[in-house]
C-alpha positions in Angstrom: 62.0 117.2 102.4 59.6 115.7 105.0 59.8 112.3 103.5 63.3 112.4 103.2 63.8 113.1 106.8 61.0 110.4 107.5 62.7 107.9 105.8 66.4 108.9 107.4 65.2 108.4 110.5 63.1 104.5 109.7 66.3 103.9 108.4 68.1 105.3 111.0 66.6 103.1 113.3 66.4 100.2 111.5 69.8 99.9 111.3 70.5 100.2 115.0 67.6 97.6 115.4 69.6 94.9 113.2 73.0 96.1 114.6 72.7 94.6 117.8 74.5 91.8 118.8 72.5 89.1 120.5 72.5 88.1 123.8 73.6 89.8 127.1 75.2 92.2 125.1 73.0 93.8 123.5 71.0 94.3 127.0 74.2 95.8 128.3 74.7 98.4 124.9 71.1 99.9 125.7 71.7 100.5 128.8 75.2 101.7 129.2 74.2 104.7 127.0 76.1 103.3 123.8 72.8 103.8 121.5 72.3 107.5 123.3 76.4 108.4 121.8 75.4 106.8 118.4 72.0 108.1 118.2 73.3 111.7 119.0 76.5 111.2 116.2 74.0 110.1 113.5 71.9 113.7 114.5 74.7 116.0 114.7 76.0 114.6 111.2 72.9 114.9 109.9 72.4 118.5 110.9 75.5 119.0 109.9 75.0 118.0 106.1 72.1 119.9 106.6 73.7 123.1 107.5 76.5 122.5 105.3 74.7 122.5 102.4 72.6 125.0 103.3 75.5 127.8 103.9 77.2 126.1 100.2 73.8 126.6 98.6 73.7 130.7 99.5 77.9 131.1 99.3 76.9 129.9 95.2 74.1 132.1 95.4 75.8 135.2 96.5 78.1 134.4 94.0 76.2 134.5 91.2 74.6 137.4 92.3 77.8 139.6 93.0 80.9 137.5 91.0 83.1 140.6 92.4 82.8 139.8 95.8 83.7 135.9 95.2 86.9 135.9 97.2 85.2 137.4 100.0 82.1 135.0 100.1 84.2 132.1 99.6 86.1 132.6 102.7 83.3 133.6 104.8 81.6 130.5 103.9 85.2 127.9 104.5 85.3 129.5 107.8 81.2 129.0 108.3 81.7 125.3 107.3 85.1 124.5 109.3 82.5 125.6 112.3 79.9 123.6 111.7 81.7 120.7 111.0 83.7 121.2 114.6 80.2 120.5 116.0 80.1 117.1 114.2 83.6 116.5 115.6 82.6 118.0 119.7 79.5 115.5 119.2 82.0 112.7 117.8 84.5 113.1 120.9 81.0 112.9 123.2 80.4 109.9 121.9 83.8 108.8 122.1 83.6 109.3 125.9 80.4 108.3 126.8 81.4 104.7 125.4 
């Protein structure tokens, strides 16, 4: 898992690196907080996948573990990922505005 984070993030930032346009605009997307709203998008969704499949990974656990309560568990878990995914979009409409 560490690697794979490690290597998100090089090529995280690699592709901002070789994203920027050249000249006085690039200069003026660093500093008029553009890279901050795309730098905090790219975290949220990637906490979000994180999270995501985290809460799938136990709802299919608790599944197989109890296949009575599946109705239940399923619910509680499309409510739990409609959540966390409204964080992705709350970070997507910061961005949004911060541009």
């Amino acid at each position: 898992m560490k690697k794979f984070l490690t290597t998100a993030f090089l090529f995280t930032l690699a592709t901002m690196a070789f994203a920027q346009a050249a000249g006085p605009v690039a200069a003026e997307s660093w500093t008029s907080g553009r890279f901050l709203a795309h730098l905090s998008l790219a975290i949220a969704a990637a906490g979000c996948g994180l999270g995501q499949g985290k809460a799938v990974s136990a709802a299919c656990e608790g599944i197989a573990r109890n296949p009575q309560a599946a109705g239940d568990i399923r619910t509680t878990m499309i409510i739990g990922l409609a959540l966390i995914e409204a964080l992705v979009i709350y970070a997507l409409v910061a961005a949004f505005a911060i541009k």
